[in-house]
N, C-alpha and C positions, 0 to 999 in steps of 0.2 A: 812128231806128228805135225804139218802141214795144217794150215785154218781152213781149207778142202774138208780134211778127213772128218771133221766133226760132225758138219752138215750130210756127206756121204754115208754116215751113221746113225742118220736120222738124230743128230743131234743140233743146238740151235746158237746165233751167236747171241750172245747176251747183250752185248755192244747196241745190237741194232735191234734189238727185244724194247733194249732200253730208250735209244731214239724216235722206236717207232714210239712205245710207250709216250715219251715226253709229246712228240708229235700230237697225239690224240690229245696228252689233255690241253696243251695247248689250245688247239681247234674248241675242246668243250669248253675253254674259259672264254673263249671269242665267242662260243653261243649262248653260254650264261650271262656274260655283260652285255652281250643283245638284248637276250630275255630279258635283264632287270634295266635297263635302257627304256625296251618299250614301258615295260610296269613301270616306271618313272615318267615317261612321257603321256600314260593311260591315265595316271596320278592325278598330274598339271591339269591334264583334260580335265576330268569332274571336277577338280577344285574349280578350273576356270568355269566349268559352266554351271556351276553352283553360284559362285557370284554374280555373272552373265543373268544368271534367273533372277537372285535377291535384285542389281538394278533395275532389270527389268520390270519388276513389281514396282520402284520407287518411281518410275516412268512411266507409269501407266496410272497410279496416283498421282501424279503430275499434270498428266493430261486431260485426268477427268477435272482438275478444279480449273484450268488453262479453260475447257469449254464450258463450264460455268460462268465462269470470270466473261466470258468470250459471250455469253447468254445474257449475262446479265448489261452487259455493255450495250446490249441488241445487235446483237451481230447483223442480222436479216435486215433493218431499220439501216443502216451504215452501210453495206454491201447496195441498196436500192439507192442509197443518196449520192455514193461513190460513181455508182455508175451516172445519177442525173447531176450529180457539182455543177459540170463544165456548162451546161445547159443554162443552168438556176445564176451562175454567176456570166454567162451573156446575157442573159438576161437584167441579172444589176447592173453590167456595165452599161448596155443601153437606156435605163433607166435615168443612169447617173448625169450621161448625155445630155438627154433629154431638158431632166433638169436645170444643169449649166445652164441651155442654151436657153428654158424659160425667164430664166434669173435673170439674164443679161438683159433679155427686151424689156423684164418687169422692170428694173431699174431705168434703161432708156425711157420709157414709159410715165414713168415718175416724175423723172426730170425735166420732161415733156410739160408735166403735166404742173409742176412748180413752177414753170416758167409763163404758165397762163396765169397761174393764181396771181403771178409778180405784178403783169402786166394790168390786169384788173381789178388788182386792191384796192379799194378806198372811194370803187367806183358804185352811182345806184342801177339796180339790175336794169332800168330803163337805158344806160347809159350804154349797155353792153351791147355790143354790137351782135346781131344773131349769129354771123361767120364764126366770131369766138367761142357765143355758147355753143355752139353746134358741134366745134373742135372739143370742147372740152369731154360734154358729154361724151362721146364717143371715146376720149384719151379715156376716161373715167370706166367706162363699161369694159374696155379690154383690156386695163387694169385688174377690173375683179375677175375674169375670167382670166387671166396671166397667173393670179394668186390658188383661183381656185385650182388650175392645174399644177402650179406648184406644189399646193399641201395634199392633190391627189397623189401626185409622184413621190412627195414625201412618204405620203404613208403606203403605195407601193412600196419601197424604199423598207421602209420597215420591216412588212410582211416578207418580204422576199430575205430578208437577215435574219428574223427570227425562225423559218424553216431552213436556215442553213446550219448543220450540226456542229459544234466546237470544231478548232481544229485541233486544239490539246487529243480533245477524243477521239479523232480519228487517226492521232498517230499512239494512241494507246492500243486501240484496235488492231493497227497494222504491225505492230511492235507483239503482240501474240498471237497475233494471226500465225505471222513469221515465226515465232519459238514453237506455238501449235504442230507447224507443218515440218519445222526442224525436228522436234520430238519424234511424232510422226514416224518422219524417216528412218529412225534411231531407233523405234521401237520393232518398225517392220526387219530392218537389219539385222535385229539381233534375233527377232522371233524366227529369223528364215535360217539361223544355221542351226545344221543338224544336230548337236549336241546339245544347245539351247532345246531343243524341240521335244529330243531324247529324255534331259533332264526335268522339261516342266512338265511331260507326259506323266513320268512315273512317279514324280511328285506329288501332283493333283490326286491320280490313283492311288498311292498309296496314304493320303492321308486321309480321304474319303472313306478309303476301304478302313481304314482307323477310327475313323467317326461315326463309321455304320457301325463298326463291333461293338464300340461303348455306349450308340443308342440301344441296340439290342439286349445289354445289358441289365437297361431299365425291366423287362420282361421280367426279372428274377426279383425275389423275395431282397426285403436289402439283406439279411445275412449271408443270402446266395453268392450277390451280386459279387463279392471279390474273387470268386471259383473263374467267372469269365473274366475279370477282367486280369487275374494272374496267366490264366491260359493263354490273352491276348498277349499279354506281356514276352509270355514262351517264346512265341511263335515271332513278335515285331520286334525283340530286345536281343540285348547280348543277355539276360537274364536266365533265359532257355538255357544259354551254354553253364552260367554258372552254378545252377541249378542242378544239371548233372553232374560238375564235378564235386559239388558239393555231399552229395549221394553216393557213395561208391559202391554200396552193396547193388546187384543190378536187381536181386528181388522185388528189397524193399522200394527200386524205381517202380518197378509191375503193380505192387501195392497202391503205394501215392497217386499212379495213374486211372486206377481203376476205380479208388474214393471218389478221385476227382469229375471223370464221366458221370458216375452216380448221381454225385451230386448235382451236375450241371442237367440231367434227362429229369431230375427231379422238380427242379427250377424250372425247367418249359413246361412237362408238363402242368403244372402248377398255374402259371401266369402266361396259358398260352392264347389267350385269348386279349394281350393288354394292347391298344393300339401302338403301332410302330411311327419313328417319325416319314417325313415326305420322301420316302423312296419305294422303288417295287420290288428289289431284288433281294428282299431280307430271306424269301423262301430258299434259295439258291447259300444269301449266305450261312444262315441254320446248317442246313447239309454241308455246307463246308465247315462249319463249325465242327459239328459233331465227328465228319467223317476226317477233318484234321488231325484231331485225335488219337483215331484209329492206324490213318495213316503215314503219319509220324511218330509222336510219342512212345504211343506201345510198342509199334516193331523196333523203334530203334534200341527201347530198351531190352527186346527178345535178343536183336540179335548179337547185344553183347553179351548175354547168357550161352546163347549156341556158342557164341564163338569163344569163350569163356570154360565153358564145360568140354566140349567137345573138341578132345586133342587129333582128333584123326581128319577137323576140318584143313583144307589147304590153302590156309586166308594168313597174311603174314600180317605184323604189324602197320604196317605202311598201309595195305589197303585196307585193313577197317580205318586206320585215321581219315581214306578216302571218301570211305562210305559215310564216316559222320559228319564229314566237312560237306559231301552234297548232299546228305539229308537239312543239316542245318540251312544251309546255303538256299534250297531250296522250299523246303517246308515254313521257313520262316517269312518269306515273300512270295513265293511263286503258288504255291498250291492257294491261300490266303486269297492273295489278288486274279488269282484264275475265277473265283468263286464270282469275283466281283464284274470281272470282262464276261462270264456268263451270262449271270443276272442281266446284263445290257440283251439277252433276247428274248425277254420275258414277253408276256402275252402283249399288257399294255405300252410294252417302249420296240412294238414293231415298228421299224423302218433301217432304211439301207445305209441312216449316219451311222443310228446305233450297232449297225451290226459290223461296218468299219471303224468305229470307235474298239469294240470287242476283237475286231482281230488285230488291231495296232498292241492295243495291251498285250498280246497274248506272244505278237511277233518282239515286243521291246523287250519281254520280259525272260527272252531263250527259251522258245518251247524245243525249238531243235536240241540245246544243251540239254531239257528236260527226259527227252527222248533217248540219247544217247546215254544220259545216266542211269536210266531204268536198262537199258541192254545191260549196262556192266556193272550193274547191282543183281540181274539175272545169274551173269559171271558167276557171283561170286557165292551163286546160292542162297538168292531170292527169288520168291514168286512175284510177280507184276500181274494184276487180274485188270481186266479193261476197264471197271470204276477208277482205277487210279490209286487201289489198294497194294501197299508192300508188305508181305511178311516171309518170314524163315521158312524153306521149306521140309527144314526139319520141326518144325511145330504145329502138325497139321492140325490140331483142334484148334491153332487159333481163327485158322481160316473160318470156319464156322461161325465165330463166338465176333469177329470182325464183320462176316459180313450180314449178318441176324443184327447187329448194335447199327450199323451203317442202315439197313434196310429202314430199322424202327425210328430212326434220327430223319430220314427222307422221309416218310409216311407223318410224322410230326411236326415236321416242316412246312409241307403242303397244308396240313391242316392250317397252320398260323399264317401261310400264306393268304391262304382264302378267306381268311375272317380280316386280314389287315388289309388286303385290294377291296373288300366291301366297303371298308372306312374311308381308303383312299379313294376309293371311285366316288362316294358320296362328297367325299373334301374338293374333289379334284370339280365335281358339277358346280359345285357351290362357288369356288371360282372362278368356272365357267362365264356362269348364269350373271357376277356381278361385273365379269369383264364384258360379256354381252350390251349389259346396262348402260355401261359405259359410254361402248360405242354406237348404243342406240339414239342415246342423249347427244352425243358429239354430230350424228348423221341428221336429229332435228333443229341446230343450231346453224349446222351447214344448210340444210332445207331453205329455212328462216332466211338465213342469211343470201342466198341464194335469191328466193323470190324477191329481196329488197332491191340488190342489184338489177334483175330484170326489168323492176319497176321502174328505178331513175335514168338507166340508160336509155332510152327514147328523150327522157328532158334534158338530159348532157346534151345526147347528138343535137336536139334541134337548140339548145345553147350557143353549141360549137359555131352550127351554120346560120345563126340570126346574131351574131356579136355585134354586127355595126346597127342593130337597133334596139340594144340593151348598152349603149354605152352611157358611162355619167355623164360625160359632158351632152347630151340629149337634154335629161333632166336640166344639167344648170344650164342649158338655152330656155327651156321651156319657162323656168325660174325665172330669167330674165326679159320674156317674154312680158311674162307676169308683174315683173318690176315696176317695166317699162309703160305698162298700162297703169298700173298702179301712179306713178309718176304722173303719166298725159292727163289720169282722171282727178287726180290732186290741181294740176296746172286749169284742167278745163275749170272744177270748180272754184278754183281762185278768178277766173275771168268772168264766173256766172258770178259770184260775189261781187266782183269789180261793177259788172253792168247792173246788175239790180242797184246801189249805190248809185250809179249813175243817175237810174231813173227815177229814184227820188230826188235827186240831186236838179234834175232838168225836167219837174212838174211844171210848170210855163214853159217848156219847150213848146214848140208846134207839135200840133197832133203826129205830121208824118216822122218826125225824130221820136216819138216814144215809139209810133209803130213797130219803127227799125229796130228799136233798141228790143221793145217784147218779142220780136223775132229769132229776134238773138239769141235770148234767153232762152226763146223754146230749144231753138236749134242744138245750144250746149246742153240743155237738159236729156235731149233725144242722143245726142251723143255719149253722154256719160250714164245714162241708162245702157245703152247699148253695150258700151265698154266691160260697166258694169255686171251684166249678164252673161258676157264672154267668161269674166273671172271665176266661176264654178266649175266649170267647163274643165277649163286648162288645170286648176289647183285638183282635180281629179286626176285628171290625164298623167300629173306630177308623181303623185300618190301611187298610181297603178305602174306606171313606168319604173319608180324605186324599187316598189315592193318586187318587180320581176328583177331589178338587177339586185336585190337583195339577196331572193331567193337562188339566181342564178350565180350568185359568188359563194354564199352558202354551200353548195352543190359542189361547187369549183374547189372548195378548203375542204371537202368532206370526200368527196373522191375523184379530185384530182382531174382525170378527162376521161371522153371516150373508153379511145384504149387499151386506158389502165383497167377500168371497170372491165373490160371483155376479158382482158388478161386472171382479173381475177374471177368470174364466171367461170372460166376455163380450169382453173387452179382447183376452185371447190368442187365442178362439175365431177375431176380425177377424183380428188377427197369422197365425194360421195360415193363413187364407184369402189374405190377404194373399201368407203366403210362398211358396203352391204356384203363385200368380198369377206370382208375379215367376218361379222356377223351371221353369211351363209356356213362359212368355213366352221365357227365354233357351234352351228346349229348339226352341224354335220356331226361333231365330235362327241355333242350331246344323245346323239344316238347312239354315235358308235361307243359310247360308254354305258348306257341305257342295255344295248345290246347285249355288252361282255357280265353285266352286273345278271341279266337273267343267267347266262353260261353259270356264273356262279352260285347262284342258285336262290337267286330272287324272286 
């Protein structure tokens, strides 16, 4: 027989049964070491952005003491002075000029001025020639005024250093400014990729939603209290899975489950009235609690009894390990954290973040997987009812007995809702009202503050534009003014001294030589009277003159110029606007909380 005939007989060559055979599995071990490729590559992922998160967190603890450290330095203080340095140090340098160049004439001056003393040592003042004194005087008078702008400029000089900030600190400043802004960018990098974003999403979620269930807790008796929180454990733990293998009778699961609800509807009822902590959604999660329960636990332990008991079902081994890998799968985080992305559209948390924060949870967390495993849990002969209830549908009394236990878990819920938003709406005004206070206080300090600057800005401006007669050197003319009289009336009353002496002196003189001489006398008396009367005058004029450039430097060290004062007019004028904003905004909220409190039934 011919290798034709076999095939012509409808029979097959084995050879090539056998090749194509090897062929496939080949092919299928090229898609298996894909499949476990990606699942290795899926792996790396979460592990990477699991660590990606924990730095993340150490970097943003970083940053917050970096702007502390950055607060405490005066950031705002350093940033204003950075930007005026270059100004404040041409201004020293001109200064410094200044100086030198007073220095040098003081010292020519000097020398000037030793060179007269030389020449008229040892001589009696009658001896001095007037040309001399005349020179000297005057070397002598722009002497003390060489000095006195000297030690003005000095102590410009000063002031101008002491407003100038360390340099050590300004390169501390810019030394984490710079790591600030490095961070910074490190943190936005890593917050902007998506598995990052992925894994702190459901992170937050999930621990939240963790921290709600063992506040809720607290509602139970403490003997209760361990019923939720092993239920919690069910449902967040591998504990769930070991729990059942631990159990193998599926009855005695039906049992344990059924204590357990008891007990927990006993416990609410009981302490349903205890206030909850700061959140809204505890109504929402209740009914997830309860309906948890119902919708996990017991049917999965039914439907290993159906499928257990009842040999004529067509469910292989393979797919119930299906059905229990996506009931765990999902009952232990999805239905749980669904309760939580709800809760986000409670009455009080309306708005358009929260309700984008609820559909992010809901799309991270597979609602489409969720979806598609209720069809093929349908498959395989379950019922799916639009609450989100599973059960066998060869067990039709349980549907009854689920959805009467589900119904009275919701009805009890609401109830604890409403007595814990009455709490929270009272807690939530009360922080209202003292955040109010706040910024009521901060809006009369800006007030206050405000009207002060209004006040001295008019005395800046006319400061600014009358400087050339508020300068010191005014005063020390006027001072020397003053000297200078002071000096003439000394000199005149040494000469009235001298003549009166005279005129005793030349009592036998002829009558017309005393005349001249009492003439004299009167003359300098009328002159140094007159002098004298000048001097009240001027030592006022002195007086009044300081005190305006006292007050007008005062003004200059306190704020600075013009301006600067408009600039900050302008700053607090925003801040106040600002703060009657924020102040309207929470009078608003006070209503709308006032509001909801009567809905409920105040």
């Amino acid at each position: 027989m011919s290798e034709e005939e076999p095939r012509q007989n409808g029979e097959f060559n084995l050879d090539e049964l056998r090749q194509e055979q090897e062929a496939y599995e080949a092919e299928l071990r090229e898609v298996m070491e894909e499949l476990q490729a990606q699942q290795a590559h899926k792996a790396k992922e979460k592990k990477w952005a699991k660590k990606a998160a924990e730095i993340l967190e150490r970097a943003k603890t970083a940053k917050s003491r970096l702007e502390i450290k950055l607060e405490e330095l005066g950031a705002e203080e350093i940033e204003r002075h950075i930007a005026e340095r270059k100004e404040i140090e041409n201004q020293k340098s001109a200064l410094e000029e200044q100086l030198k160049e007073v220095e040098e004439k003081l010292g020519l001056i000097e020398e000037r001025i030793s060179s007269v003393h030389q020449i008229i040592h040892g001589k009696e003042e009658i001896e001095i020639a007037p040309k001399i004194r005349e020179v000297l005087v005057k070397l002598e008078s722009e002497s003390r005024e060489l000095r006195w702008r000297r030690d003005h400029l000095r102590e410009s000089l000063r002031s101008l250093e002491a407003s100038l900030i360390p340099k050590e600190r300004i390169a501390e400043y810019e030394k984490l400014k710079r790591a600030l802004e490095k961070l910074t960018k490190g943190i936005e990098k890593i917050e902007s990729h998506p598995l990052v974003k992925q894994e702190q999403l459901i992170k937050d979620i999930t621990y939240r939603a963790i921290n709600m269930a063992i506040s809720v807790g607290m509602m139970f008796y403490q003997e209760r209290k361990q019923y939720l929180e092993k239920l919690v454990r069910f449902f967040m733990e591998e504990e769930f899975e070991n729990h059942l293998q631990n159990i193998s009778d599926p009855k005695e699961q039906i049992t344990k489950a059924e204590e357990l609800a008891e007990n927990i509807k006993e416990g609410l009822k009981a302490k349903k009235k205890t206030p909850y902590p700061d959140e809204t959604d505890h109504g929402v999660l209740l009914r997830n609690l309860m309906g948890l329960y119902y919708v996990g636990y017991l049917p999965f332990s039914l439907s290993n009894v159906v499928l257990a008991e009842d040999p004529r079902k067509k469910t292989t081994l393979k797919e119930e390990e299906l059905i229990a890998q996506g009931l765990r799968r999902y009952l232990k985080t999805f239905n749980f954290i669904l309760g939580y992305a709800r809760g986000l559209q409670s009455k009080i948390l309306e708005s358009t973040e929260n309700e984008k924060l609820g559909a992010n949870i809901l799309s991270q967390l597979g609602i489409n997987g969720l979806k598609d495993f209720t069809e093929r849990a349908k498959n395989l002969g379950f019922k799916v009812t639009n609450e989100g209830l599973l059960f066998p549908k060869e067990a039709p009394f349980i549907e009854e007995k689920v959805k009467a236990n589900f119904a009275e878990g919701e009805k009890m819920a609401e109830e604890v809702r409403r007595s814990y938003e009455r709490e929270w709406i009272t807690e939530k005004e009360k922080k209202l009202e003292e955040e109010r206070a706040k910024y009521q206080e901060e809006l009369q300090k800006v007030r206050e503050k405000l009207t002060q600057l209004k006040d001295v800005l008019p005395k800046l401006q006319e400061d600014e534009s009358s400087t050339h007669k508020k300068e010191p050197i005014l005063v020390y003319n006027l001072k020397r003014e003053i000297e200078e009289k002071e000096n003439l009336i000394r000199k005149l009353k040494d000469s009235l001294s001298y003549r009166r002496n005279e005129l005793v002196r030349t009592s036998a003189v002829s009558f017309i030589k005393r005349r001249q001489l009492n003439q004299e006398i009167q003359d300098l008396e009328g002159k140094i009277a007159s002098l004298e009367g000048e001097l009240p005058s001027l030592r006022k004029k002195v007086k009044d003159l300081q005190t305006e450039i006292d007050e007008a430097s005062q003004r200059k060290r306190e704020y600075r110029s013009s301006s600067y004062v408009k600039e900050e007019i302008k700053r607090l004028e925003n801040r106040e606007k600002e703060l009657e904003e924020r102040i309207a905004g929470i009078l608003r909220e006070q209503e709308k909380f006032a509001s909801y409190k009567k809905e409920l039934g105040e």
